[in-house]
FISENU-359701 format. One line per field, with one value per residue (C-alpha): residue number from 1; residue in one letter; x, y, z. Coordinates in pm, 1 decimal, always signed. Last residue first. Layout:
<rs>
pos	NUM/...
code	A/...
X	X/...
Y	Y/...
Z	Z/...
</rs>
This chain:
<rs>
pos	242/241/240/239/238/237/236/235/234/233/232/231/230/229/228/227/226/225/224/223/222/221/220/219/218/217/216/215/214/213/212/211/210/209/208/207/206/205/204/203/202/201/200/199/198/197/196/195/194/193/192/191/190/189/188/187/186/185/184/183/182/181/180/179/178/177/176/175/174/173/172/171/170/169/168/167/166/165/164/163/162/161/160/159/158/157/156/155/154/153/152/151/150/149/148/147/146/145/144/143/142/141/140/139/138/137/136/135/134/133/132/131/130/129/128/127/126/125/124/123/122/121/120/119/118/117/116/115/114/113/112/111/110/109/108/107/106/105/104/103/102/101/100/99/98/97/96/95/94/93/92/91/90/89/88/87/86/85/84/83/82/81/80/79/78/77/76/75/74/73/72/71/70/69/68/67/66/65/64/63/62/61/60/59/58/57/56/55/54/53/52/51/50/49/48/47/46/45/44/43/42/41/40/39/38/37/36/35/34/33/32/31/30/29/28/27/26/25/24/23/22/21/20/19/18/17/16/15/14/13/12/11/10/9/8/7/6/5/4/3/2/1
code	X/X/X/X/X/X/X/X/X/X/X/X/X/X/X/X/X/X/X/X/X/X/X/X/X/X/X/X/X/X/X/X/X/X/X/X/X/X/X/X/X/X/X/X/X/X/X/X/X/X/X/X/X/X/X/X/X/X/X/X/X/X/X/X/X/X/X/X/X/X/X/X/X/X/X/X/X/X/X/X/X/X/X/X/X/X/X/X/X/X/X/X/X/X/X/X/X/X/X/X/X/X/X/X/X/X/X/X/X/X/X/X/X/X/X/X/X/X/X/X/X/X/X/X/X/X/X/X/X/X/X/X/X/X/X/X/X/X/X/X/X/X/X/X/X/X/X/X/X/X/X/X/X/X/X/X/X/X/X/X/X/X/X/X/X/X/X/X/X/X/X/X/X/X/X/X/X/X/X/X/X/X/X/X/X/X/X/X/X/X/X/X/X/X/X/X/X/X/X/X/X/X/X/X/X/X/X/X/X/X/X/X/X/X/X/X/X/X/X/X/X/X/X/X/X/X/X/X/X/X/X/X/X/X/X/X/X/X/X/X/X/X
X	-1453.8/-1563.1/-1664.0/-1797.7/-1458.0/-1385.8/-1673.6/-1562.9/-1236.6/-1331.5/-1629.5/-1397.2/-1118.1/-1394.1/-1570.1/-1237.5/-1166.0/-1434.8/-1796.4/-1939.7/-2108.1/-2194.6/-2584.6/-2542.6/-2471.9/-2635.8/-2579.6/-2732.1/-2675.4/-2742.3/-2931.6/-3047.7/-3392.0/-3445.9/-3679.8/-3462.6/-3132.4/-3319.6/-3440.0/-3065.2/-2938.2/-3181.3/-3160.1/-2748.4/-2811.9/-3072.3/-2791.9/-2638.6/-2294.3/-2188.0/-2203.9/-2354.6/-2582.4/-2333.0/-2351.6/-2244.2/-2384.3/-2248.5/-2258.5/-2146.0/-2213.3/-2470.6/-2769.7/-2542.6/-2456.2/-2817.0/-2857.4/-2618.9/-2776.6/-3106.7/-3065.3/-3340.2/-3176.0/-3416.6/-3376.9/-3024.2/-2940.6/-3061.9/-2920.2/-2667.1/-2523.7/-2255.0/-2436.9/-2696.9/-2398.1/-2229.8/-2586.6/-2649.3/-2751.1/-2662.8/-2771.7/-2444.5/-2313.7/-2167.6/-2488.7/-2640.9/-2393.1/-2617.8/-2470.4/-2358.9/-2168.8/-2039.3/-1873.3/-1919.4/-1806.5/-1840.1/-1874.7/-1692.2/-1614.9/-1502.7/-1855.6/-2031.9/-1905.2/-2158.4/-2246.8/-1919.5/-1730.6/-2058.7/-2011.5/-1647.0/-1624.7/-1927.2/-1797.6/-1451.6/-1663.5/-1721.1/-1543.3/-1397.5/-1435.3/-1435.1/-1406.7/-1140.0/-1211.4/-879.0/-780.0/-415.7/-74.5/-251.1/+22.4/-116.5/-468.9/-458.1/-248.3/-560.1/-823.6/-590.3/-560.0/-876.1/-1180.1/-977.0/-869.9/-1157.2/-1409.8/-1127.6/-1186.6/-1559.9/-1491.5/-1343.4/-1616.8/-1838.6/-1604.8/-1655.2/-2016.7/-2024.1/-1818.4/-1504.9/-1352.0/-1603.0/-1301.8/-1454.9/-1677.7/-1391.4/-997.6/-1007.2/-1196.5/-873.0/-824.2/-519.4/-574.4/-503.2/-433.5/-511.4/-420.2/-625.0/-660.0/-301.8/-251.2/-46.0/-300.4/-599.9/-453.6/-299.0/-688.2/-646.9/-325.3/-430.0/-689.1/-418.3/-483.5/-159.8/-203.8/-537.6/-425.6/-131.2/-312.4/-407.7/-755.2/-920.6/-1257.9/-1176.1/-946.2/-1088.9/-960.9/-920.7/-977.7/-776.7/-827.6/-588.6/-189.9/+129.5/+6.4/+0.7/+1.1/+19.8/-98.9/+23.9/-100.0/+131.7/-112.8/-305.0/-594.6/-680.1/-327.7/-252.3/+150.3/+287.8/+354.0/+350.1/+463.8/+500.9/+439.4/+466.1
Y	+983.7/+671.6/+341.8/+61.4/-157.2/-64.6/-257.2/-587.3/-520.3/-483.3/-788.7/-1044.0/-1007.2/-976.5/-1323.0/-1530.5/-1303.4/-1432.3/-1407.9/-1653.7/-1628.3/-1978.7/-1825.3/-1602.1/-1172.3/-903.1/-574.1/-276.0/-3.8/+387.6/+641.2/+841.6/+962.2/+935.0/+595.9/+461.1/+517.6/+339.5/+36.1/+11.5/+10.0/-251.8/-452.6/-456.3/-568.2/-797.2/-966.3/-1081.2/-1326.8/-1602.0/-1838.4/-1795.7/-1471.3/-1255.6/-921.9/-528.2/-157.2/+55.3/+445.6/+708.2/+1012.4/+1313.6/+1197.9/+1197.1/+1601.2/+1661.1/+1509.7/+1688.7/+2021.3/+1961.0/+1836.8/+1631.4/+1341.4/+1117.9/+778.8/+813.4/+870.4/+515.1/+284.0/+472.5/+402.7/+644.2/+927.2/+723.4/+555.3/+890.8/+1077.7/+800.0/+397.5/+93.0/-223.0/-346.8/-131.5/-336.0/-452.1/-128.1/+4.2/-67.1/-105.5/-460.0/-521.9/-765.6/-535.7/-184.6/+42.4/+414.7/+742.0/+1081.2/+1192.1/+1486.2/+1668.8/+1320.0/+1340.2/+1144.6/+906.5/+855.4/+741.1/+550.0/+358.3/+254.3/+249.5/-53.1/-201.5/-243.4/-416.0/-668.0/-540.4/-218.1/+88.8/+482.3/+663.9/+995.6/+1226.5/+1444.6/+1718.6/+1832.2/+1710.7/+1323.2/+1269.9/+1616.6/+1540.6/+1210.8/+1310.9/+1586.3/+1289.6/+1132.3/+1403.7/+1545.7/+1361.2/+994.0/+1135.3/+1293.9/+965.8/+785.7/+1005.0/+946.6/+556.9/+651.0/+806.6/+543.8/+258.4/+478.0/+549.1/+92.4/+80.0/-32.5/-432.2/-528.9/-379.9/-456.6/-93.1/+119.5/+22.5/-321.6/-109.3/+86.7/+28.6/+82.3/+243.7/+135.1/+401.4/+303.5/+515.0/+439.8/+434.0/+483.6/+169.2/-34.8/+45.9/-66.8/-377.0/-458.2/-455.7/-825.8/-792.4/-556.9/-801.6/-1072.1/-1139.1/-1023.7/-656.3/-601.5/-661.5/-446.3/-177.3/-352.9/-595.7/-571.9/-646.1/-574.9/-314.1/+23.3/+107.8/+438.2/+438.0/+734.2/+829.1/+845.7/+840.7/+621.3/+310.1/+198.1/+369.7/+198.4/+444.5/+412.4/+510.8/+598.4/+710.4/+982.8/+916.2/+1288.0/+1403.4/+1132.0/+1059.5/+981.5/+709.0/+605.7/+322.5/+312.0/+99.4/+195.1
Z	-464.8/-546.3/-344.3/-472.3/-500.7/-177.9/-72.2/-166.5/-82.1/+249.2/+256.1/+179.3/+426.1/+658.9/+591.7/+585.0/+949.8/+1124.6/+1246.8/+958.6/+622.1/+525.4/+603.2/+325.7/+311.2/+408.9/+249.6/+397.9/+187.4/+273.0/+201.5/+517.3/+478.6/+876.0/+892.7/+660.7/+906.8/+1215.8/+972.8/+882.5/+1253.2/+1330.4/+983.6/+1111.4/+1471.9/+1310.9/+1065.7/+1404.7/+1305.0/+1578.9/+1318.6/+1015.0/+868.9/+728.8/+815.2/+637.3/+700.5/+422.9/+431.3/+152.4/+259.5/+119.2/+355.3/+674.1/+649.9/+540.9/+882.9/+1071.5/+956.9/+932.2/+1356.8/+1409.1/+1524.6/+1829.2/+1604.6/+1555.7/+1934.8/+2076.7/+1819.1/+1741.8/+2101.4/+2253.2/+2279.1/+2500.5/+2715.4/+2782.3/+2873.4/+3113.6/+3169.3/+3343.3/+3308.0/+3244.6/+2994.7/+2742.3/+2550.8/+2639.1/+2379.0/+2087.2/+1740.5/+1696.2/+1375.7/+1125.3/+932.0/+951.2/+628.2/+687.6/+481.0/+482.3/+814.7/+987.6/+934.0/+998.1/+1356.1/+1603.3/+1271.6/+1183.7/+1538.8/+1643.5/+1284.2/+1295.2/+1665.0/+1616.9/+1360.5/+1540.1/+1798.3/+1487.8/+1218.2/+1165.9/+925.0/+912.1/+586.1/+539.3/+254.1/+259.6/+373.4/+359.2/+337.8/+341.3/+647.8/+798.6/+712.4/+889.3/+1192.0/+1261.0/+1242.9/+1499.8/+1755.5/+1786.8/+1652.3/+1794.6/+2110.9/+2170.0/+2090.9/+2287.4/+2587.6/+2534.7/+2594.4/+2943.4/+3028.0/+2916.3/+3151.2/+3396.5/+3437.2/+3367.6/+3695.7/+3654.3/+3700.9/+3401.9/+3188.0/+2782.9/+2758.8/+2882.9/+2946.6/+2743.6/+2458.0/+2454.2/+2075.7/+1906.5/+1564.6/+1183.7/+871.0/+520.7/+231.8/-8.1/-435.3/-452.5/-668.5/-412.2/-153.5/-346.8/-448.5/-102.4/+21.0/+124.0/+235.2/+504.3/+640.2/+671.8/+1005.1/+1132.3/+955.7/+1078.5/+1418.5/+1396.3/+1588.5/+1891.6/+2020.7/+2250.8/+2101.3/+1714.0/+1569.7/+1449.7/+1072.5/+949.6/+539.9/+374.0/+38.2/-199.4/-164.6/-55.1/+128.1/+458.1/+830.7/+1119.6/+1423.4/+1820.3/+2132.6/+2421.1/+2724.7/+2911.1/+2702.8/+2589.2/+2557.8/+2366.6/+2403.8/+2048.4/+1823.3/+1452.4/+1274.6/+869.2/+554.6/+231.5
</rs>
């Protein structure tokens, strides 16, 4: 199955649309790369490469726009506005998407955030500011601090916004009991244009706090492209139960 959703966001002020595949299971939202669109996952073959899961009811798989060309990608706004924008997604994504999910599922259902490369990055921010809505994550070939994008400049909506920076100052029991009972995987290659550190980073941060999780770095032929991602989903999908 294979179906096209659209509707006005009331927290971006735009059209956004959802591709949904699959009939049942567990639902896997995907974040596209850089600025990249819904069907992106779709045209680079990404989709095919979990078709097994999907055609056995294991997943459903639902795939996002990004706005990343609106917020951390537009060097045209200031870096305040370009986080502001960014926290619109975070609503739009918690409160209108997360809702869509459930009602297509007909009720709850475990729902795991993934992307690669900036997609990583939605994929993990996304779970690890919400772990109540979320069930685990898989990030591919991520960075996880915002201060990349930001320009120098720094505020409340760039530090909630960066794992890197918020993980390490959680002491909430609550949220992190939350974290220590999902399933989390933190993915790299090490070839071209890949950053294992960004991933030992992130996975040093989530030792430090008790939260199990697997980092999984793969060889030095392992490159910043689509080969390596269509790969690593399956990969992982393979490990997960619910």
């Amino acid at each position: 199955m294979r179906e096209i959703h659209k509707w006005s966001s009331s927290n971006l002020d735009k059209d956004m649309e959802i591709v949904v595949y699959g009939y049942s299971g567990y639902a896997v939202l995907l974040f596209p790369t850089a600025a990249e669109d819904f069907l992106e996952y779709e045209r680079n073959h990404l989709i095919d490469s979990i078709g097994e899961f999907l055609a056995k009811g294991v997943i459903k798989a639902f795939s996002i726009n990004s706005i990343n060309n609106e917020s951390w990608l537009n060097t045209n706004l200031h870096p305040a506005d370009r986080a502001i924008r960014h926290q619109q997604f975070n609503k739009y994504v918690t409160d209108e998407v997360v809702p869509f999910i459930k009602t297509h599922c007909k009720g709850k259902v475990p729902i795991v955030t993934s992307g690669a490369s900036l997609g990583a990055f939605h994929s993990a921010n996304t779970f690890f500011r919400r772990p109540d809505l979320f069930a685990g994550v898989i990030a591919m070939s991520g960075s996880y601090d915002i201060k990349a994008y930001s320009d120098g400049y720094y505020d409340d909506n760039c530090y909630f916004n960066s794992p890197v920076d918020y993980l390490p100052n959680l002491t909430d029991k609550k949220i992190l009991k939350q974290l220590k009972s999902k399933q989390i995987i933190i993915s790299s290659g090490q070839g071209d244009y890949e950053a294992p550190e960004e991933s030992q980073r992130l996975s040093d941060i989530l030792n430090s706090k008790g939260i199990k999780h697997w980092l999984d770095i793969w060889g030095h032929d392992v490159v910043h492209d689509w080969p390596t991602w269509r790969q690593m989903l399956p990969y992982y999908l393979s490990r997960i139960n619910f």
